[in-house]
Legacy VTK file of the C-alpha trace (Angstrom):
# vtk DataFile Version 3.0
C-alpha trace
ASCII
DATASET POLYDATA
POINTS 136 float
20.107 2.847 -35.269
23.650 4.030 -33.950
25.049 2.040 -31.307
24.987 4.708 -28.877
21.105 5.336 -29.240
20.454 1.621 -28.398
22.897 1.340 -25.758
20.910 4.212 -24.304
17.458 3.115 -25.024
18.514 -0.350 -23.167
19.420 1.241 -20.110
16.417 3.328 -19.950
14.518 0.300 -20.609
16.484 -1.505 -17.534
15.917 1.468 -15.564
12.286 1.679 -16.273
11.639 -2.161 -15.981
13.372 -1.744 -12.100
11.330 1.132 -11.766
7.643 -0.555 -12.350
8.944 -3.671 -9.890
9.708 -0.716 -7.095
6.080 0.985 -8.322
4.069 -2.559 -8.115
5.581 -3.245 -4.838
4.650 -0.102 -3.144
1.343 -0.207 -5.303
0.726 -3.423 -3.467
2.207 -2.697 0.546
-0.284 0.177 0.178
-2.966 -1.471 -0.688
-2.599 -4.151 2.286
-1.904 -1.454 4.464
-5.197 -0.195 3.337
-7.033 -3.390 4.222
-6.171 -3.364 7.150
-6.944 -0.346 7.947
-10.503 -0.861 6.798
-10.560 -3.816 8.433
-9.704 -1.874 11.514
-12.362 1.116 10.987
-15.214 -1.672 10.836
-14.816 -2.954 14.212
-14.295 0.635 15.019
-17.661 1.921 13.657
-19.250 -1.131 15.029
-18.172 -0.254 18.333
-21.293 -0.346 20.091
-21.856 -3.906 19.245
-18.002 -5.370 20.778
-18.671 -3.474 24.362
-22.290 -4.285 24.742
-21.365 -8.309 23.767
-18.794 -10.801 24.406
-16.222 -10.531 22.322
-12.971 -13.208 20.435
-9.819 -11.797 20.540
-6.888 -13.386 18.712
-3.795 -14.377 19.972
-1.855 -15.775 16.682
-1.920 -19.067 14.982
-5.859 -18.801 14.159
-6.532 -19.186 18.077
-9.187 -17.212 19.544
-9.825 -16.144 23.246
-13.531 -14.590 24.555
-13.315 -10.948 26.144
-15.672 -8.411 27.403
-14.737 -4.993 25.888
-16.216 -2.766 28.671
-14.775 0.729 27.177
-13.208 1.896 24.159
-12.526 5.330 24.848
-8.885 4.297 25.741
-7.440 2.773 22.852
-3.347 2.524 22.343
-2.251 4.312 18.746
0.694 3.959 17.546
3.131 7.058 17.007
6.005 5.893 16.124
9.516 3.689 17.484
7.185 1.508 19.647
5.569 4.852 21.415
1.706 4.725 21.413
-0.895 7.313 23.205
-4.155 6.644 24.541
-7.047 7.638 22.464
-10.581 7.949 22.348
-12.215 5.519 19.548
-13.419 8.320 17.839
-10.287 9.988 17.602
-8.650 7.068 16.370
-11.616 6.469 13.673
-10.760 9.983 12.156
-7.021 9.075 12.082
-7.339 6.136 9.929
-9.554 7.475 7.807
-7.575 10.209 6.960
-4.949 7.727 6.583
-7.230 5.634 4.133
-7.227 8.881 2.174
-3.863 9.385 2.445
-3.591 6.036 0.738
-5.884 6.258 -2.006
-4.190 9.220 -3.325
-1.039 7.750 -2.706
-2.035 4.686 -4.533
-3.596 7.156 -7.266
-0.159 8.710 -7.764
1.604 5.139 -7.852
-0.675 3.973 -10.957
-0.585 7.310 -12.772
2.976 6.692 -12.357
3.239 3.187 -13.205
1.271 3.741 -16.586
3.417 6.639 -17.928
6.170 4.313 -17.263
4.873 1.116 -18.810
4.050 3.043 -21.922
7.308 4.081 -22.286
8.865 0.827 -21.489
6.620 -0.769 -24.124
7.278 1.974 -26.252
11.625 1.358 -25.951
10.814 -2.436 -26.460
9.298 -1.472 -29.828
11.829 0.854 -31.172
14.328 -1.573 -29.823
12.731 -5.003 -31.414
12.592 -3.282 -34.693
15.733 -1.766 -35.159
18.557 -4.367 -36.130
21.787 -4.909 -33.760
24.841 -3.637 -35.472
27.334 -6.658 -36.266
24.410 -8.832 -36.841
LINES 1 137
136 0 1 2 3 4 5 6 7 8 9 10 11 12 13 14 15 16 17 18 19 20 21 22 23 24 25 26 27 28 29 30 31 32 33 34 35 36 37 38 39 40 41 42 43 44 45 46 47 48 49 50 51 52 53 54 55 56 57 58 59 60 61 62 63 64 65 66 67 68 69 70 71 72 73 74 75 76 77 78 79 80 81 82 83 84 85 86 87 88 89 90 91 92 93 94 95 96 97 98 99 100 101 102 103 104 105 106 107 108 109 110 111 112 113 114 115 116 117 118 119 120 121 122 123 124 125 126 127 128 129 130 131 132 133 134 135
């Protein structure tokens, strides 16, 4: 194989290697962003259960206090640079899960993504462990 061809299959290899570490990490923010959010619509569409009962609310280092949710038609959402709007629960419920299907497709696109690229990668590392170095 000419020099030049392997030269350039090595960079694309570097370039695709950096690209599946940039793919896995956003593969894997989304998909903790996405448990949260879950985590979040469950109390959410279990609402009826936190007003009517005493409640533990954390606040940090695994320490819990008891509340009494009386309402949860006023809920703060976040829009953006610290900003948040009052919301009904049920407004905020269809939010996030449009947002949880924003994120499975986004996490569809990732892997789709991801496995074109890892073919290829393998598919460089092949052409590139069988053809022999020149000066060697």
């Amino acid at each position: 194989m000419e020099q030049e061809a392997r030269e350039s299959l090595v960079n694309e290899a570097e370039y695709l290697r950096n690209l599946l570490a940039s793919l896995n990490s956003q593969i894997d923010r989304i998909a903790r962003a996405m448990e949260e959010v879950t985590t979040t619509l469950t109390v959410l569409r279990d609402r009826e259960s936190i007003v009517s009962n005493d409640t533990r609310m954390t606040i940090g280092s695994g320490i819990y206090m008891k509340v009494k949710v009386e309402d949860m038609n006023n809920l703060l959402s976040p829009i953006g640079s610290d900003l948040f709007k009052t919301d009904s629960a049920e407004n905020v419920q269809k939010a996030l899960e449009a947002n949880v299907e924003d994120m499975r497709t986004s996490l569809t696109t990732l892997e789709a993504r991801r496995k074109e690229a890892e073919t290829r990668y393998e598919t460089i590392l092949t052409v590139l462990q069988k053809s022999p170095q020149q000066g060697s």
